[in-house]
N, C-alpha and C positions, 0 to 999 in steps of 0.2 A: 052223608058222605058220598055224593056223588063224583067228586071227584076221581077215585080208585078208578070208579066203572068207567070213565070216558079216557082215563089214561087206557084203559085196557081193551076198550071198544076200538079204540082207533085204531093200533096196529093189527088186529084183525081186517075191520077195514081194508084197510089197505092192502092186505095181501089176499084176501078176497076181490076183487077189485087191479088187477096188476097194474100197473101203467104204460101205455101203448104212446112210441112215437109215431108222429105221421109229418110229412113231408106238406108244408101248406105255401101256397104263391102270396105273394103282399106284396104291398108296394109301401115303401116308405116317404111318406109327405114331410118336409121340411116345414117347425113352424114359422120361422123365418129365415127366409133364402133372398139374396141378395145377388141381382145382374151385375157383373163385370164385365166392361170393355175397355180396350187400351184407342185412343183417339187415332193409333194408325196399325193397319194390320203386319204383323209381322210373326216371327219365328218366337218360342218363348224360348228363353236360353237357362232360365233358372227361377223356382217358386221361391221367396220366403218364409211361406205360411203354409204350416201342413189344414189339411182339412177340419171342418170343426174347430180352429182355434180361433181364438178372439184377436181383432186388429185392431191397433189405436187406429187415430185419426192421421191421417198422415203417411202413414207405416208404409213401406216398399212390401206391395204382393209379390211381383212376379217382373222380370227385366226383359224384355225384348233383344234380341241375338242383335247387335247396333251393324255388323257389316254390311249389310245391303244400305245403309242410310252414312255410313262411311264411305263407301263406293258413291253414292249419288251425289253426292259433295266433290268428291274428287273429280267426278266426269262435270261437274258444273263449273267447277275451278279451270279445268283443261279448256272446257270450250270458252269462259272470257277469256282467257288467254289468248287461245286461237283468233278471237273478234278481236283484239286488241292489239295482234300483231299486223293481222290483217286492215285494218287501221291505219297502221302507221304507216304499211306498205301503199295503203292507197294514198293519204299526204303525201308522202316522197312523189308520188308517180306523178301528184296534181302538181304540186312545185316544179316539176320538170328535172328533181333531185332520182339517181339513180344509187344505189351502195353496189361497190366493189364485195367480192368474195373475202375480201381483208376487214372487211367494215370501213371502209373510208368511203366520203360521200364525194361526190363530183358530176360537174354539170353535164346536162347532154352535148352532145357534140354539134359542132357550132356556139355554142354560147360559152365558151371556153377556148382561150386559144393557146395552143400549144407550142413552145418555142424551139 
């Protein structure tokens, strides 16, 4: 019957014996860790995946703040515009076509005669 004695050995044990915490430094190594980049630097605006959770193939991690890449569209938009206005102002000029403050177009003076 050894049993009895080692139920009764241990809690002696243990309170012979107290138990001491102590404060210890570690570092915790990942067995698998996994580099993430987004192909252009930007602001994160929102995660979908908390940490330690499993992501299909596919699955939206994290979304990029889009206004700065909304803005650089808009400013790309404004300048063809500007080159294509500018454009057209230089045809008129080559043609020898000037436009009224009306939008009506008419020749230069001289090549036009007025009655």
């Amino acid at each position: 019957m050894k049993r009895p004695s080692v139920w009764f050995a241990l809690p002696v044990l243990l309170m012979a014996f107290p138990a001491m915490a102590t404060d210890v430094e570690a570092l915790v190594q990942w067995s698998r860790r996994t580099e993430l980049a987004t192909p252009v630097s930007g602001v994160v605006a929102s995660v979908a995946v908390n940490a330690g959770e499993r992501a299909a193939k596919g699955q939206l991690l994290l979304a990029l703040d889009d206004a700065p890449f909304r803005a650089a569209v808009q400013e790309a938009e404004a300048l063809r515009a500007r080159l294509y206005i500018g454009r057209l102002g230089r045809e008129y000029h080559e043609k020898g076509e000037q436009t009224e403050p009306d939008g009506q177009a008419f020749h230069r003076a001289g090549s036009c005669e007025e009655g």
